[in-house]
N, C-alpha and C positions, 0 to 999 in steps of 0.2 A: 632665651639665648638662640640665635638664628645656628643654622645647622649647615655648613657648607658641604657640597655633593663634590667629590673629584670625577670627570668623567673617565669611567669605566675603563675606555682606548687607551687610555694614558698609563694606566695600571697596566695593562694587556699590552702593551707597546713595549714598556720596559721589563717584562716577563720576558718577554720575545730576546730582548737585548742580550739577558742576563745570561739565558740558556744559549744563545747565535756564536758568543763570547767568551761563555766560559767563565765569565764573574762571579762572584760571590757575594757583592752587594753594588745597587746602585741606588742613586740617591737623585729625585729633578724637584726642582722644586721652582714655584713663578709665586711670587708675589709674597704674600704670610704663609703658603701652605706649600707643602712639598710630601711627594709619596719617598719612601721607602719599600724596595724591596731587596730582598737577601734569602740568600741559602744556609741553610740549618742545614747542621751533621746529618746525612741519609737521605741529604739531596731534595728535601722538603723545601718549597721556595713559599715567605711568607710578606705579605704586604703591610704594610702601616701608612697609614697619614695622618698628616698633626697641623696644627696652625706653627710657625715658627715662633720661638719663645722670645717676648723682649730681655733684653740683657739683664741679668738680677743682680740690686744693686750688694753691692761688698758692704757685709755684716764686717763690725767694729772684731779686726782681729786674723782677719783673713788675707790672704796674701795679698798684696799692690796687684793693682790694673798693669799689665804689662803694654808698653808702647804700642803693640802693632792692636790692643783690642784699644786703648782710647783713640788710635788714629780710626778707626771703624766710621766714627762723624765726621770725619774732617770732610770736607768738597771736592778737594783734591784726591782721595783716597780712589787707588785702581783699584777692585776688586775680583774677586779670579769668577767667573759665570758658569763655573763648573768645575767637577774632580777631575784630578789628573795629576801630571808632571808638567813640574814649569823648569822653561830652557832660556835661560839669560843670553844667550845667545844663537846667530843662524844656524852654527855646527860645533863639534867638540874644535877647540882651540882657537876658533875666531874670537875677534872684540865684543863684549856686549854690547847688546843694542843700544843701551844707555847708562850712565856711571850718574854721581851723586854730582850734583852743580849742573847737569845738561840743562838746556835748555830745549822741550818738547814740543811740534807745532801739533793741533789736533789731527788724529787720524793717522799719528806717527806710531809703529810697530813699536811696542816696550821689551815685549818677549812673547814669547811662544807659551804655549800650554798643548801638551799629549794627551788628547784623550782617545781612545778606541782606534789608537795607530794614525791617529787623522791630526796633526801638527794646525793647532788653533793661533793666529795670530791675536794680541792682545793689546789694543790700540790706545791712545790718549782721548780724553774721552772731549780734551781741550788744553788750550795753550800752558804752559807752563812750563817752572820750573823743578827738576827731580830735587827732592829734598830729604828723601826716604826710601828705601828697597829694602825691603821684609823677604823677598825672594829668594832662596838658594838655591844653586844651579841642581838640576836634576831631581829635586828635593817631589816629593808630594804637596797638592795643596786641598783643600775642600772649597767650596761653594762658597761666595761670600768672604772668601778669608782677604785680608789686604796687603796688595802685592806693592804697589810704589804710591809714596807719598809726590802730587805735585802741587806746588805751591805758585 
């Protein structure tokens, strides 16, 4: 079994982050693999890194695949590229960027994602049309998780 190294910086970078900020966990992850680190009670900051886990499949009896993990495959599926808050729209009481039926050109703003006070735009990644929004305003999202379906 080959053994992958995470470089070292990348660890020590997000160390840096966590204490600069005041967080209590962050999370980066590129490819299969992604570090974790986080603060333990008594201000102990401890590292982890993992390959990320393929999806397991549902034992006979277990609850249904909920819409937003089977859309995970779909082509069209926006994904969030990082933790944060996602903002459906430019400010509190304006139009969302986009509603269910739009039609989206690539490179079109969907919505925003907050992360570390710094207002991420999150773009189309290609033409379409919205068919799906898992997003709720304000709401928290994780890495990977699936923000709008375009079809």
């Amino acid at each position: 079994m080959a053994r992958h190294s995470i470089d070292e910086s990348v660890v020590q970078q997000a160390v840096k982050l966590l204490e600069e900020h005041g967080l209590t966990e962050l999370e980066y992850g590129l490819g299969r693999w992604y570090v974790r680190v986080s603060r333990q009670a008594g201000g102990q900051v401890v590292a982890a890194t993992a390959p990320t886990a393929a999806p397991a499949a549902k034992a006979e009896g277990e609850a249904p695949v909920s819409a937003q993990e089977a859309a995970a495959g779909h082509p069209g599926a926006v994904t969030s590229p990082m933790v944060g808050t996602v903002y459906v729209a430019p400010e509190p009481g304006a139009e969302p960027f986009v509603k269910v039926g739009d039609t989206v050109g690539e490179g079109q703003t969907l919505l925003l994602i907050e992360a570390m006070k710094t207002m991420n735009p999150i773009r189309a990644h290609r033409h379409g049309r919205v068919t799906q929004i898992f997003a709720q305003n304000a709401s928290p999202v994780e890495y990977g998780e699936v923000l709008i379906i375009l079809d």
